[in-house]
N, C-alpha and C positions, 0 to 999 in steps of 0.2 A: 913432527909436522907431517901431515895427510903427503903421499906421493899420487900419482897418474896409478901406478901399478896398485895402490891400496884397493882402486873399484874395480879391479878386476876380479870377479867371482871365481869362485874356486868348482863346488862342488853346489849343486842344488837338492836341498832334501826333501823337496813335494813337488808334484805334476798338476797341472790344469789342461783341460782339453778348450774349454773357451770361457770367457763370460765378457764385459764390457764394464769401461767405467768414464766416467764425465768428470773434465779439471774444468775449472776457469780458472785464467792467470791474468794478468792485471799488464797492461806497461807501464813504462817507468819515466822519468826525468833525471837527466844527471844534473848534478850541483857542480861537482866535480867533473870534468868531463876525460872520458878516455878517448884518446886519438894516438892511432899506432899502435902494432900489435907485433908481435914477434910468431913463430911457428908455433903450430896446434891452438890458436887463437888467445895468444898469453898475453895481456895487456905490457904495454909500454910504461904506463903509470896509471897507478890505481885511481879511481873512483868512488863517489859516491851521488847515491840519487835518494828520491823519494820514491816509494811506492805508490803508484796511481790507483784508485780507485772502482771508476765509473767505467774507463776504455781497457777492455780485458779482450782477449780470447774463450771463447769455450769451445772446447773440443773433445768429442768423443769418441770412443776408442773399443771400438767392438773387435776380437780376436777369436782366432779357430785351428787347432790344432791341423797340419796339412800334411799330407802321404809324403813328400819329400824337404829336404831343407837345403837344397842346390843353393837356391835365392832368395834374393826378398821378394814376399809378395804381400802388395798394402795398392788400396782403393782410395782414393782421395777425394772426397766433398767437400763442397767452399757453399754454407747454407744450403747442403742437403743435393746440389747438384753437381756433374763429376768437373775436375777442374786441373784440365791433361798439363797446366801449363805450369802448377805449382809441383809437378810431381820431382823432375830433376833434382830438386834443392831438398826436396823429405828425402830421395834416393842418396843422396851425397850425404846429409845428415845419418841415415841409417849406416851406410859405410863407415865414417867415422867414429861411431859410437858402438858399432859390434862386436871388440873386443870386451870391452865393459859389460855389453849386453849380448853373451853367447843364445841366447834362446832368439832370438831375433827372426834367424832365419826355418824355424819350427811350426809359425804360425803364418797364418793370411791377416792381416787388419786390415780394418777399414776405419778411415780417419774419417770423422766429420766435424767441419770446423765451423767458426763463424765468427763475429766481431759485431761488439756494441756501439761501435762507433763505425759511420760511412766506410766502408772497402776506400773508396778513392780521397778519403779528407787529408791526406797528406800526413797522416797519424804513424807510424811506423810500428807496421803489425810482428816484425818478423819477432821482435826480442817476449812477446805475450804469448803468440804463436810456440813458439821452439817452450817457452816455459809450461805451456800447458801439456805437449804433447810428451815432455820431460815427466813431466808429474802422472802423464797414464802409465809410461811404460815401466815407473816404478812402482806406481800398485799393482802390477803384473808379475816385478822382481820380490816386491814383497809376499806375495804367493808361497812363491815358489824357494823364496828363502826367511821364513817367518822368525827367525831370529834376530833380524834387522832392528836395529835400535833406529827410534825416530829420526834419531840429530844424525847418524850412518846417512840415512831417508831422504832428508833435506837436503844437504848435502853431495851426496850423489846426483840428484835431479838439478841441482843449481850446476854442477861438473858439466850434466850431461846437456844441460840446455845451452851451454854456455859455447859446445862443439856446433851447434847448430846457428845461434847469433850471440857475438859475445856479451851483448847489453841484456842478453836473455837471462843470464845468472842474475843479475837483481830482480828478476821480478817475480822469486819462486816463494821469498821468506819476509817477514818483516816492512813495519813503515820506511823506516830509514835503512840503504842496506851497502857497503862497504866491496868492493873486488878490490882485489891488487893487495900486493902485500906493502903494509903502511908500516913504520917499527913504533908507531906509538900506538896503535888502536889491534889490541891483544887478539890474535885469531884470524886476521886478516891473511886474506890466500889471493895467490893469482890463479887458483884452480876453479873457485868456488866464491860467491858470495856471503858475506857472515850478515846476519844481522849487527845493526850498529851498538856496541857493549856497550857504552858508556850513558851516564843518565843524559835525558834529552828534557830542554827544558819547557815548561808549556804553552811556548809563545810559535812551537812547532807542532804542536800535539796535533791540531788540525787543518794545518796549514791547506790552503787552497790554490788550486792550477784551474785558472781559466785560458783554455787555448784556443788564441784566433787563426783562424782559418785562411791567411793570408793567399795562400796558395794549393789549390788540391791535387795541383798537376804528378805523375809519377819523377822522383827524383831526379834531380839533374845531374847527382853523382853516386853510384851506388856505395854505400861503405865499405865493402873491401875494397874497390878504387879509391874511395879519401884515406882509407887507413895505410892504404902503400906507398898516399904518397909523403907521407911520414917518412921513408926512407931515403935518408941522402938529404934530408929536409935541412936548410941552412940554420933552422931556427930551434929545431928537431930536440936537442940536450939540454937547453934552456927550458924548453916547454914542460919536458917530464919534470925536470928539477921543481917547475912552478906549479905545478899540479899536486907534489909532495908538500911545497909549502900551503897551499891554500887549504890542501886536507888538513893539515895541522891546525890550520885558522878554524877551520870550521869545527873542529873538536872541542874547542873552547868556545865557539860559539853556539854552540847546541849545548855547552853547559849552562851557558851564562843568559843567552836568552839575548842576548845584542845583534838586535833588526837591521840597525846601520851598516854594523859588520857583517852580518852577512849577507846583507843587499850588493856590498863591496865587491864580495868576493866570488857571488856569484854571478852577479851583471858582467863583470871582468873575467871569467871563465867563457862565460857565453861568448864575447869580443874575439877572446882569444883563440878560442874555436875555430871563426872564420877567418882572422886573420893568418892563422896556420892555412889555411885554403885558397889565399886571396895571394900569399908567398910562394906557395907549392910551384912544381914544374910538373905539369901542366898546372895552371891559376885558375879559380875559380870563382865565381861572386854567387853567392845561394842566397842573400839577401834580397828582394823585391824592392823597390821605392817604399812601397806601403809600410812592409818592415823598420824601416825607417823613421818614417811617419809614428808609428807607435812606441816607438822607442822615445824618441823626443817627446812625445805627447804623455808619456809613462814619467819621464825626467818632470816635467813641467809641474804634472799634477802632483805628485811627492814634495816639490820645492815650494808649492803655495802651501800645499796641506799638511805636509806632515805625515803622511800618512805614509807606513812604511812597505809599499808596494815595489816589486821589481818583475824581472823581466830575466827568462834562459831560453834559450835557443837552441834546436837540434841543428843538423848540418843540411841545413832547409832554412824558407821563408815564414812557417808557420813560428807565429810570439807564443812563448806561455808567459802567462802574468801570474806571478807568486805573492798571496797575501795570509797575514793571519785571518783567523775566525773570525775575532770581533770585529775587521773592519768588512765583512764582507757586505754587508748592504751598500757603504757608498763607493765600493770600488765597481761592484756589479752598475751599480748607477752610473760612475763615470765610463764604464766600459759602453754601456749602452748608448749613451749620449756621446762620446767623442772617437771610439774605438771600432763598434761596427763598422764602421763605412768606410774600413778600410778591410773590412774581410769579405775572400771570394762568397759573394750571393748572400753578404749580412751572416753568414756563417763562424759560430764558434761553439766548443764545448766547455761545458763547467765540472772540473773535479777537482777532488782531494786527495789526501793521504788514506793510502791504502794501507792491507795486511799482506799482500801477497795472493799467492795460489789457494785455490778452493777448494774442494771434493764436493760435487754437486748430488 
């Protein structure tokens, strides 16, 4: 099994003076959700999510050899203009990842970022963000160490995105993608996200994430504040345990192709989420009225129809509503007709399962 020490490079056999290269990376949704983290951002209990699609990052990543390697020196663009206020958190991300990455401080970059979905929709850039800007700084390692096998590649970049936001590591490989070490799903690491091994059945092949936009406001808790307060949490050892059992549910459910089930167990992962949040010391409600509102109105329409739609929650007000492919005309219809009008300014996005990160 991969250790921390395994990405540390050793010795590099080719030089580059500059060049640049462009990732997009996708965010993600968990099914599974991770809450609580232990040191160097090592989850409390694994996860798993879907790979998004449509809501990515792209970032590019221009580089130039520089006369001294004292520090870091890197330029920040947010849509092409400078953006003093993000820089702290790339500075702290590059700290942490310099051992891994000794050329760091050899070059000047200049980051230029962006987002296909609104800056302010309430969408959480950072885990798409850290994943893209992961997947530049390893076609730069690959340069300079051309020996590198792919899966080394992938790999490293999910490590190294994952020091920057831990939900960053699902959104570098794969539809379905796995963190945490699970002892039934082969390959699973708390370093690194695996692709999901096992066969997945076609009733997920396309699965669709329509997210309403309940709220665009900036977080009402940042997540290294919800993940700490996991700590000392009453409910705390219960939670992991239940987050190991529901990954186990949903292994069999991605075999098996059972909607019910795993409407189950992901609406109840969503729940639990915030009731972890709502028990915490400090307490918190990140639910809206409206939240609510669509939540019952998601129940309601399911129990006339039949129709196997649900509902996952980040640790915010914004709904994602999870459907298969084939019902997606009349869930889009009932979204329209009973759902908008509980999102800020009629606002929501439509996406899918994605593949991961891009080289543009």
């Amino acid at each position: 099994m991969l250790t921390a020490n395994d990405f540390i490079p050793t010795t590099y056999s080719q030089d580059i003076e500059s060049g640049e290269y462009q990732w997009s990376a996708p965010s993600n949704i968990a099914l599974v959700k991770y809450w609580g983290k232990k040191e160097n951002q090592i989850p409390a209990n694994p996860s798993v999510s879907f790979t998004l699609n449509n809501c990515k990052t792209i970032t590019k990543l221009v580089f130039a050899k520089k006369d001294n390697n004292d520090d870091f020196s890197f330029d920040l663009l947010f849509e092409g203009k400078p953006k003093e206020d993000f820089k702290p958190k790339i500075q702290k991300f590059l700290e942490r990842i310099e051992v891994y990455l000794p050329f760091l401080k050899s070059y000047h970059f200049t980051i230029d970022t962006q987002n296909t979905f609104p800056h302010s929709s309430g969408i959480a850039s950072s885990a798409s963000g850290m994943a893209a800007l992961a997947m530049n700084l390893m076609s730069l390692e690959k340069v300079l160490n051309p020996a590198m096998t792919e899966e080394y590649f992938y790999q490293k970049a999910s490590f190294l995105a994952r020091l920057g936001s831990g939900s960053a590591c699902r959104s570098v490989k794969g539809k379905v993608v796995v963190w945490g070490n699970q002892a039934n799903i082969q390959g699973s690491s708390d370093l690194f996200g695996v692709e999901f091994p096992n066969k997945i059945h076609d009733n997920f092949k396309n699965h669709q994430d329509t997210i309403l936009l309940v709220d665009k406001g900036e977080k009402q808790v940042s997540s290294t504040v919800g993940h700490d307060l996991m700590h000392n949490h009453p409910y705390a050892e219960r939670r992991f345990e239940q987050a190991h059992e529901n990954l186990d549910k949903l292994i069999a459910v991605f075999e098996s192709g059972d909607l019910n089930e795993f409407i189950k167990v992901v609406e109840s992962e969503a729940l639990t989420l915030h009731a972890m949040m709502m028990t915490s010391m400090p307490y918190f409600i990140l639910m809206k009225p409206n939240t609510l509102q669509i939540i019952n109105a998601i129940w309601k329409f399911r129990n006339e129809t039949n129709i196997p739609v649900c509902f996952t929650l980040d640790a915010g007000a914004n709904v994602h509503v999870l459907y298969p492919e084939n019902v997606s005309e009349t869930v889009l219809q009932f979204i329209k007709d009973e759902l908008v009008g509980f999102c800020q300014n009629g606002q929501y996005l439509c996406d899918e399962i994605g593949i991961g990160a891009v080289l543009n």
